[in-house]
TORKOL-4160 file (C-alpha; in steps of 0.2 Angstrom, whole numbers, padded with zeros to 4 digits, m for minus):
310
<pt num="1" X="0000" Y="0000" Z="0000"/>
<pt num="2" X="0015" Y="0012" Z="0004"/>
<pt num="3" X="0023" Y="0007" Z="m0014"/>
<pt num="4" X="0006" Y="0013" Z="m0021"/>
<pt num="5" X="0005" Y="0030" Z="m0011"/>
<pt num="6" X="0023" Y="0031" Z="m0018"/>
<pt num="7" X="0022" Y="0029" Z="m0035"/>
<pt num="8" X="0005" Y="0040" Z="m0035"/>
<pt num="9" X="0011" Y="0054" Z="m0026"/>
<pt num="10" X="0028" Y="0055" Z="m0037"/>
<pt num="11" X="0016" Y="0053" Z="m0054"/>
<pt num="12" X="0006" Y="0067" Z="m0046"/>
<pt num="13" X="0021" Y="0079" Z="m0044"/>
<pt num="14" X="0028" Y="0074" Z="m0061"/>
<pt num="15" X="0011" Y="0082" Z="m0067"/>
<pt num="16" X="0011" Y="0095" Z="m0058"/>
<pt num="17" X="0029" Y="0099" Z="m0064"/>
<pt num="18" X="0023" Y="0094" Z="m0082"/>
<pt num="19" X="0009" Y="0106" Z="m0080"/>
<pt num="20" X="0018" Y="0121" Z="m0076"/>
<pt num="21" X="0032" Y="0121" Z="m0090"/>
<pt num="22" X="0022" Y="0112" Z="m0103"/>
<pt num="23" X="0023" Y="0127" Z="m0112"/>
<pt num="24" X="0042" Y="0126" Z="m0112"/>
<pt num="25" X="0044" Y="0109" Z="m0115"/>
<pt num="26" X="0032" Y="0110" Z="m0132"/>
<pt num="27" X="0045" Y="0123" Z="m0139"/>
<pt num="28" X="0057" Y="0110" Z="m0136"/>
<pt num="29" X="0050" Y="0098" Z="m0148"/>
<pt num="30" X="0059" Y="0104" Z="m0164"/>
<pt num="31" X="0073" Y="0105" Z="m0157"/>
<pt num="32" X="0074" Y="0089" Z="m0149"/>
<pt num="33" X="0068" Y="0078" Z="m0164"/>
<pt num="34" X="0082" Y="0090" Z="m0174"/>
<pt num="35" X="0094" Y="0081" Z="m0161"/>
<pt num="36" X="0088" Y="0064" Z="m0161"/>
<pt num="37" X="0086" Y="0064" Z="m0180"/>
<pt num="38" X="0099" Y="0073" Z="m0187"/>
<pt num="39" X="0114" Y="0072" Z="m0174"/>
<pt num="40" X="0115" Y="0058" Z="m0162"/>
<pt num="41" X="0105" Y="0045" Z="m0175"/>
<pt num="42" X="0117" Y="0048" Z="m0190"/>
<pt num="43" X="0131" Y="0050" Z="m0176"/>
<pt num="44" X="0129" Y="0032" Z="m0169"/>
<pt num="45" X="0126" Y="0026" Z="m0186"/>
<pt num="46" X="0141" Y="0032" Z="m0193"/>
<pt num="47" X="0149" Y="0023" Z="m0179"/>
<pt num="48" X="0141" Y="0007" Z="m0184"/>
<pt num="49" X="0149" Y="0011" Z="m0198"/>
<pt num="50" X="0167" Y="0013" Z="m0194"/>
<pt num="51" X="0166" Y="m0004" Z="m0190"/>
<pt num="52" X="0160" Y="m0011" Z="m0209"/>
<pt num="53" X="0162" Y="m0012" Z="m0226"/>
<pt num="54" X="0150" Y="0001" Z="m0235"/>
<pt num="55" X="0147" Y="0006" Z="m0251"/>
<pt num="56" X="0131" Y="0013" Z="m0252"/>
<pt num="57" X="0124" Y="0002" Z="m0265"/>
<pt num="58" X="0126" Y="m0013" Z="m0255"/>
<pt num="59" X="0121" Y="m0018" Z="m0238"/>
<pt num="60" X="0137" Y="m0013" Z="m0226"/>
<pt num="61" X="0145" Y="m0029" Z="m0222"/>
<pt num="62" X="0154" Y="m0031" Z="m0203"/>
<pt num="63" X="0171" Y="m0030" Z="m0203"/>
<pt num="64" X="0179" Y="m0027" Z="m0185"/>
<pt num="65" X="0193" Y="m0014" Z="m0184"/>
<pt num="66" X="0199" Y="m0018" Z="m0202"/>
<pt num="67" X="0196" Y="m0001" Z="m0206"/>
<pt num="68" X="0207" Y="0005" Z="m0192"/>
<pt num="69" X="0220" Y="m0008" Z="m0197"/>
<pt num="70" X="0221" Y="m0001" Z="m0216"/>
<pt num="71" X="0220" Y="0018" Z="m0208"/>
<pt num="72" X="0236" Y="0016" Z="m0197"/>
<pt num="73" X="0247" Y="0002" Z="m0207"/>
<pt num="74" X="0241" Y="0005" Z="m0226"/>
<pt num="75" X="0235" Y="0023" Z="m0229"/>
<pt num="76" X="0248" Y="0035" Z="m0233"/>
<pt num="77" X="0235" Y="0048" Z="m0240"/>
<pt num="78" X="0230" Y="0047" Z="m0223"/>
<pt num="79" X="0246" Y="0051" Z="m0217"/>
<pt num="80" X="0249" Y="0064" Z="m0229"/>
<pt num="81" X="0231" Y="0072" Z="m0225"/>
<pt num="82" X="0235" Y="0072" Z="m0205"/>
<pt num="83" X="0251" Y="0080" Z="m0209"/>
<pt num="84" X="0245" Y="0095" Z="m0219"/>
<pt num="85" X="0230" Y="0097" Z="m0207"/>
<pt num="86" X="0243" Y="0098" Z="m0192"/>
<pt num="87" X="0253" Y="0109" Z="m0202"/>
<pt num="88" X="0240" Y="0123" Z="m0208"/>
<pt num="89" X="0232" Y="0121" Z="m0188"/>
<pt num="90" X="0249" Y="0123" Z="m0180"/>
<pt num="91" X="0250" Y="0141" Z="m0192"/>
<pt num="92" X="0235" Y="0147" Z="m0193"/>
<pt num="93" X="0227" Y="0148" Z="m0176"/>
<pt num="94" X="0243" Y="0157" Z="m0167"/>
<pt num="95" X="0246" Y="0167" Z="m0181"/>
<pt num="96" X="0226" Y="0171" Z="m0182"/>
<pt num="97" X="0222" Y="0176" Z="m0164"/>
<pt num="98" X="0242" Y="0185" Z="m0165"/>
<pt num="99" X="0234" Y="0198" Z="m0177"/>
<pt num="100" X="0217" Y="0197" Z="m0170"/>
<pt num="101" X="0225" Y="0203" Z="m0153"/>
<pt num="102" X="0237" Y="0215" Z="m0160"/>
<pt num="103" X="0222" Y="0225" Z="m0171"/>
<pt num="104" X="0210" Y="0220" Z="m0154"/>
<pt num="105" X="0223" Y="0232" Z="m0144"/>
<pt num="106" X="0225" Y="0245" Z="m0158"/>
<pt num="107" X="0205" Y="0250" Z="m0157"/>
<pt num="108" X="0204" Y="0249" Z="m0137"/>
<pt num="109" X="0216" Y="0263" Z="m0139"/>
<pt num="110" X="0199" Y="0275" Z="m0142"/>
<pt num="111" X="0201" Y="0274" Z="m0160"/>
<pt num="112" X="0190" Y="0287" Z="m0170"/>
<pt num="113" X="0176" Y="0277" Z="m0179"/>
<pt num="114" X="0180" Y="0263" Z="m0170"/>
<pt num="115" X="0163" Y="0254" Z="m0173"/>
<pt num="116" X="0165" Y="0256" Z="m0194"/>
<pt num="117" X="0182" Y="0249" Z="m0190"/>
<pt num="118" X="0176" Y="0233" Z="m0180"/>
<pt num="119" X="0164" Y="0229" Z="m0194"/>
<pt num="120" X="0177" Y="0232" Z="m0208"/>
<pt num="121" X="0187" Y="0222" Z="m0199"/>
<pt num="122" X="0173" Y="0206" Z="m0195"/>
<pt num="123" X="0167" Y="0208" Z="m0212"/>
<pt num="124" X="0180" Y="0193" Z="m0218"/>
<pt num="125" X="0175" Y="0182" Z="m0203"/>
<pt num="126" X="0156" Y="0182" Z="m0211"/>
<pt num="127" X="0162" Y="0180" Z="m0229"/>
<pt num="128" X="0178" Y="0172" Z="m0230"/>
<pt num="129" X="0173" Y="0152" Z="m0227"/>
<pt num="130" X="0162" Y="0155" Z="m0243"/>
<pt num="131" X="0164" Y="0148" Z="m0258"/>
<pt num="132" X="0163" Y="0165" Z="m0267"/>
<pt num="133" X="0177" Y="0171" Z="m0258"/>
<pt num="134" X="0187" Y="0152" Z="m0260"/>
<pt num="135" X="0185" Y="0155" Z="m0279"/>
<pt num="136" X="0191" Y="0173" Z="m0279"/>
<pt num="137" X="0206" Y="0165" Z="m0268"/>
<pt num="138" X="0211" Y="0155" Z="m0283"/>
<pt num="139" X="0208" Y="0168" Z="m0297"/>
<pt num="140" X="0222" Y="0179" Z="m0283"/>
<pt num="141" X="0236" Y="0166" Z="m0284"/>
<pt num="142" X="0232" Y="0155" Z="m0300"/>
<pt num="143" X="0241" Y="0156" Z="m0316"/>
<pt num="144" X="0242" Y="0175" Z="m0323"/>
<pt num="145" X="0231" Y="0183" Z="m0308"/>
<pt num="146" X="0236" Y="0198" Z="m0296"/>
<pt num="147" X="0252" Y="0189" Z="m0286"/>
<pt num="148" X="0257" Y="0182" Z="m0304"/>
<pt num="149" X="0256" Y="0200" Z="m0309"/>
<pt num="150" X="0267" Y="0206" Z="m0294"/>
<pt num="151" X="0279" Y="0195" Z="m0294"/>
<pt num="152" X="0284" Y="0197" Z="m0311"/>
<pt num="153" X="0287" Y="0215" Z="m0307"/>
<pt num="154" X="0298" Y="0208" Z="m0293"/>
<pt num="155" X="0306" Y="0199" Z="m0307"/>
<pt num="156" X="0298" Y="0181" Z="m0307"/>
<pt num="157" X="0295" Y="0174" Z="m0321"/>
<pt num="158" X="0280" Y="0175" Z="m0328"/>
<pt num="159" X="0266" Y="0161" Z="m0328"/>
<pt num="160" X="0271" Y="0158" Z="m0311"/>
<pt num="161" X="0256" Y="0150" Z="m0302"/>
<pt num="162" X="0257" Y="0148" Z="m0282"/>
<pt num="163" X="0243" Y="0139" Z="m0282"/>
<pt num="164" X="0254" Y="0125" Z="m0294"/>
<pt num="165" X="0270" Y="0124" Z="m0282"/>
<pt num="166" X="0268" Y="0112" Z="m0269"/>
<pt num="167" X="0280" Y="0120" Z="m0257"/>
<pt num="168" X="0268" Y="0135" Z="m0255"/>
<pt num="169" X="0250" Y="0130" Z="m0261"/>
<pt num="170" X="0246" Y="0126" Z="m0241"/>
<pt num="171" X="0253" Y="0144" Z="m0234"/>
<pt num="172" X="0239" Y="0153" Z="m0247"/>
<pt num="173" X="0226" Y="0145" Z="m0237"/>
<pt num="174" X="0234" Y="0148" Z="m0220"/>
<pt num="175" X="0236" Y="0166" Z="m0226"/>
<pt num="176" X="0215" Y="0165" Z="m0229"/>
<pt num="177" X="0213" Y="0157" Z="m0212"/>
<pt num="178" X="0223" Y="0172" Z="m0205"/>
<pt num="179" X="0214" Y="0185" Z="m0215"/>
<pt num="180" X="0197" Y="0179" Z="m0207"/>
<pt num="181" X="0201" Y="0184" Z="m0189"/>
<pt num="182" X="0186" Y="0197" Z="m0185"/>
<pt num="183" X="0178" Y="0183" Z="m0175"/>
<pt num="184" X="0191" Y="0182" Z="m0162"/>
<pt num="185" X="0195" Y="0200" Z="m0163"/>
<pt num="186" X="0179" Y="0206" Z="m0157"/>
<pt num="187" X="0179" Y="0193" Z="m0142"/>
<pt num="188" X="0199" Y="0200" Z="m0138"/>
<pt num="189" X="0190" Y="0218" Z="m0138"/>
<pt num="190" X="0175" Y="0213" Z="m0129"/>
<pt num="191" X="0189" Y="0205" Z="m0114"/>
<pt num="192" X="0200" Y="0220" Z="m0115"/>
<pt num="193" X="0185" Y="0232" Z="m0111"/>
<pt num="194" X="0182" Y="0223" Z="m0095"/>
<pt num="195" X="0201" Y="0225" Z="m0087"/>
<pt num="196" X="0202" Y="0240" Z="m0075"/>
<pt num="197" X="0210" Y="0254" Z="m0082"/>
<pt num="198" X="0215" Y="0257" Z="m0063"/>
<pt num="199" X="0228" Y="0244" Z="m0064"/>
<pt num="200" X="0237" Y="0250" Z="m0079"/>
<pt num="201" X="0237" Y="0268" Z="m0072"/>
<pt num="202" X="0244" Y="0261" Z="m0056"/>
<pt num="203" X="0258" Y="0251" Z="m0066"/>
<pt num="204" X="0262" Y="0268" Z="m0076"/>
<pt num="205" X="0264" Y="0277" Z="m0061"/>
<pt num="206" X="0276" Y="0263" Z="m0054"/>
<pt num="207" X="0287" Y="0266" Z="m0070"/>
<pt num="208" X="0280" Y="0251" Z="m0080"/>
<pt num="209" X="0284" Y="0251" Z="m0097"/>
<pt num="210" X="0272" Y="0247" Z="m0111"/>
<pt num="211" X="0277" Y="0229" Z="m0115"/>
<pt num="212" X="0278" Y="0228" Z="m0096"/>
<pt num="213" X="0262" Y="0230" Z="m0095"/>
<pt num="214" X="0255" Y="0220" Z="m0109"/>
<pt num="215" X="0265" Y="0204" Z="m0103"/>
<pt num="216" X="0261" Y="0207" Z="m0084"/>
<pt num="217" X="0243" Y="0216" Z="m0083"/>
<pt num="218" X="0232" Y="0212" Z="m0099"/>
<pt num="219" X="0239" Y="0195" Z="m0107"/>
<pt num="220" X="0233" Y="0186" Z="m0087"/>
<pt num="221" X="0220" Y="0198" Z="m0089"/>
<pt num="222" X="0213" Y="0192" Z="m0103"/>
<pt num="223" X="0218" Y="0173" Z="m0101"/>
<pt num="224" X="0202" Y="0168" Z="m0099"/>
<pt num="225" X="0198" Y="0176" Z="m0117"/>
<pt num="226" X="0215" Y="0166" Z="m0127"/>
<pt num="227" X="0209" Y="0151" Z="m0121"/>
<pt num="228" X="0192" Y="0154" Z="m0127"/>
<pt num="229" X="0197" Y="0159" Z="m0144"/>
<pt num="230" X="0210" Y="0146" Z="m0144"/>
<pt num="231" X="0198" Y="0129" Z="m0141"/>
<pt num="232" X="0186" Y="0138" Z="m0155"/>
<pt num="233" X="0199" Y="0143" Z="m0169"/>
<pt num="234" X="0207" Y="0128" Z="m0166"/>
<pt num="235" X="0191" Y="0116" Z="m0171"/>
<pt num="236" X="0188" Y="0126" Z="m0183"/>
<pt num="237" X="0205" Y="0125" Z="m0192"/>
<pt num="238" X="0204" Y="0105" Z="m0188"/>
<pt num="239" X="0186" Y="0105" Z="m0197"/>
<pt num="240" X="0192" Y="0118" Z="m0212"/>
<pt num="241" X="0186" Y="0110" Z="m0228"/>
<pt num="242" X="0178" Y="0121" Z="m0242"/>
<pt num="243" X="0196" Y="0132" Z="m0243"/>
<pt num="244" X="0204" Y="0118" Z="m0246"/>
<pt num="245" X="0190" Y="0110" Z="m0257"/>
<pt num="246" X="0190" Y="0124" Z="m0269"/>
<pt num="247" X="0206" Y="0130" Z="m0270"/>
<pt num="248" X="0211" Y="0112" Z="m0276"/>
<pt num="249" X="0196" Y="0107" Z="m0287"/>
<pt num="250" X="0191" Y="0096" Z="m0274"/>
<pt num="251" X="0211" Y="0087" Z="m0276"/>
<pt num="252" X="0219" Y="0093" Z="m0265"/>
<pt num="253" X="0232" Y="0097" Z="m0276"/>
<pt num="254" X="0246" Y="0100" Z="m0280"/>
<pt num="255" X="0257" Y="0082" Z="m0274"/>
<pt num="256" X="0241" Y="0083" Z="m0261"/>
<pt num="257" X="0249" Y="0097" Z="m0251"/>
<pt num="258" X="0232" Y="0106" Z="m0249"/>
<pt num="259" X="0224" Y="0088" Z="m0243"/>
<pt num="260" X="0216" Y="0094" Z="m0228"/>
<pt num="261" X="0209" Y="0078" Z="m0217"/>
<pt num="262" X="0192" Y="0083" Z="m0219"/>
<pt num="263" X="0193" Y="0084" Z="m0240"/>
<pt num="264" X="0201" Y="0066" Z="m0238"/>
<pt num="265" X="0187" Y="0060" Z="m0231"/>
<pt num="266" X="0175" Y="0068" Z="m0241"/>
<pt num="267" X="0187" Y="0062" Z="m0256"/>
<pt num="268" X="0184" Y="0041" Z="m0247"/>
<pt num="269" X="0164" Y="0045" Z="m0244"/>
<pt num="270" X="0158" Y="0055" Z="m0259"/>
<pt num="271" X="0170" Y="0049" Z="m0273"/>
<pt num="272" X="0175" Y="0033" Z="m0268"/>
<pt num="273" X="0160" Y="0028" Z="m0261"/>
<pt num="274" X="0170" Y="0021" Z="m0246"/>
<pt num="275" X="0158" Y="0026" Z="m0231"/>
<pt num="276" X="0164" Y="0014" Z="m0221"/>
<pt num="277" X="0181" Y="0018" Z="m0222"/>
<pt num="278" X="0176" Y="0037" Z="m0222"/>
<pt num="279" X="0166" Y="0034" Z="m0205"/>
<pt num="280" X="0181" Y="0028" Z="m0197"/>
<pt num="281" X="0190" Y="0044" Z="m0203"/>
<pt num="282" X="0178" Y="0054" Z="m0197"/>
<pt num="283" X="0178" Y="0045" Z="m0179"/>
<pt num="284" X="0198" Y="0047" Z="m0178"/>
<pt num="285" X="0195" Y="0066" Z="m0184"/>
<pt num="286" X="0184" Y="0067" Z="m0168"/>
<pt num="287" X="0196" Y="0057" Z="m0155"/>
<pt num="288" X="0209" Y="0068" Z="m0162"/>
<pt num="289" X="0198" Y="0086" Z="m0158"/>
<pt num="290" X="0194" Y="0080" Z="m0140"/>
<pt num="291" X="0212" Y="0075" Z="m0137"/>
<pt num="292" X="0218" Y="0092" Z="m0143"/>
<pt num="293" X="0204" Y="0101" Z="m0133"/>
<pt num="294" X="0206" Y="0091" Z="m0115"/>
<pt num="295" X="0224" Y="0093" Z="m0117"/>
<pt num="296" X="0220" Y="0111" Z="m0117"/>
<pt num="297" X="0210" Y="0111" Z="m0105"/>
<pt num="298" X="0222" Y="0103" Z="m0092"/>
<pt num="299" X="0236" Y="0115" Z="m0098"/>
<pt num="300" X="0221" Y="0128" Z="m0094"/>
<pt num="301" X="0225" Y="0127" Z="m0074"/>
<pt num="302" X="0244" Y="0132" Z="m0077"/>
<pt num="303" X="0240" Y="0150" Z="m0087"/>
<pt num="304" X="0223" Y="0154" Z="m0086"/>
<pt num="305" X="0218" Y="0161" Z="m0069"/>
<pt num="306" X="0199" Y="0169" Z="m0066"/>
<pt num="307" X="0195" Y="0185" Z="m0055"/>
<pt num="308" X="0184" Y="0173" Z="m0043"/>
<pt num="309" X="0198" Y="0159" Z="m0043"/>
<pt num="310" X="0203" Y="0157" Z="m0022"/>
């Protein structure tokens, strides 16, 4: 009979709990069968995936860690692709937030216009992972465009194509990468608004140069901020694909030294028709992300340090 009152009186506040955000809960709807539908169900299939041969046409048929097996042993596209991602990730992101901070400090200075300036400078964050903009990065650096053009003034000869030398087709998409840093710039303005001027003109009074006090007052400062933009940029460069896609004509050209890991596995999936084997790639690309992001995280407790940290 207690077992009964029990289970009554907890259905009875479940109801009541139902009742009074049922109104909530119905706005979660869409999103929850977005979620079920479209991220965690192709997410554990893919998984199932990882773990079978799968060409689309045909049923996918078990095959253990074979996939693995060929990825770490066999593969040396996959080496090649790991390689160049690490590469362009290892660039990219320093150089990116670098800049981002450097311009971040200029207009915390009480530039005039500084709000035109901001957007100027964002505008290349909002355009530059499109594939307009991609395109126009080829016509830049290809055969007979505007870097052709000014390196013949330098006395290059003509026809030269960056685009065509393996040894520098990669640094023309970190140089795109770096071009789009309005994102983190904003967030590096938005954390050096919200460090106290006292303590710079406290540092000044005690003789403090400008470097000074960049390196002791706003880089702790704004610690919490770099690591923000750090975990972000740094996904973000691991999962860069449609530079790399259409700079190369989907190759990733020249001698694959623009194959990016994620145009690799597009390459397995969509041209191959290898989704098993592109499902395992995808599953290492994501161990790979989460090792790089605990790691910083755990390196987190060594430089970062927040005002309400005891």
């Amino acid at each position: 009979m207690a077992t009964i009152t029990s289970t009554s009186s907890r259905w009875d506040a479940f109801a009541r709990q139902w009742r009074r955000g049922r109104s909530g809960y119905m706005f979660l709807i869409p999103w929850l069968i977005g979620f079920f539908a479209l991220t965690l169900g192709p997410a554990l299939a893919s998984l199932y995936l990882a773990f079978t041969k799968y060409d689309i046409l045909t049923p996918p048929v078990f095959t253990g860690l074979d996939n693995f097996r060929y990825m770490f042993l066999q593969d040396y596209r996959f080496r090649q692709a790991l390689q160049v991602t690490f590469t362009y990730v290892l660039w990219s992101v320093p150089l990116k937030l670098g800049l981002a901070l450097l311009i971040a400090i200029a207009l915390d200075k009480g530039t005039r216009g500084v709000d035109l300036y901001r957007a100027i400078f964002y505008l290349p964050s909002l355009i530059g992972g499109s594939v307009a903009i991609a395109v126009l990065w080829r016509q830049l650096f290809d055969r007979d465009g505007l870097t052709d053009q000014l390196l013949q003034l330098l006395g290059w000869p003509p026809g030269t194509s960056i685009l065509n030398n393996p040894d520098h087709a990669l640094k023309t998409l970190i140089v795109l990468s770096v071009w789009q840093f309005g994102a983190p710039m904003v967030i590096f303005l938005a954390g050096l608004r919200q460090i106290p001027q006292d303590l710079h003109e406290a540092a000044r009074m005690d003789g403090a140069k400008t470097m000074q006090r960049f390196f002791r007052i706003t880089l702790p400062m704004l610690a919490p901020v770099i690591f923000f933009n750090l975990i972000m940029q740094t996904i973000d460069a691991f999962k860069a694909f449609t530079q790399a896609f259409v700079v190369s004509a989907g190759t990733g050209g020249p001698i694959d030294s623009t194959l990016f890991y994620t145009l690799y596995l597009y390459q397995e999936g969509f041209a191959f028709f290898r989704m098993g084997y592109a499902s395992a790639l995808a599953w290492f690309l994501l161990i790979i992300i989460a090792a790089f992001t605990a790691l910083t995280f755990l390196s987190a407790k060594y430089w970062v340090h927040y005002d309400d940290t005891r």
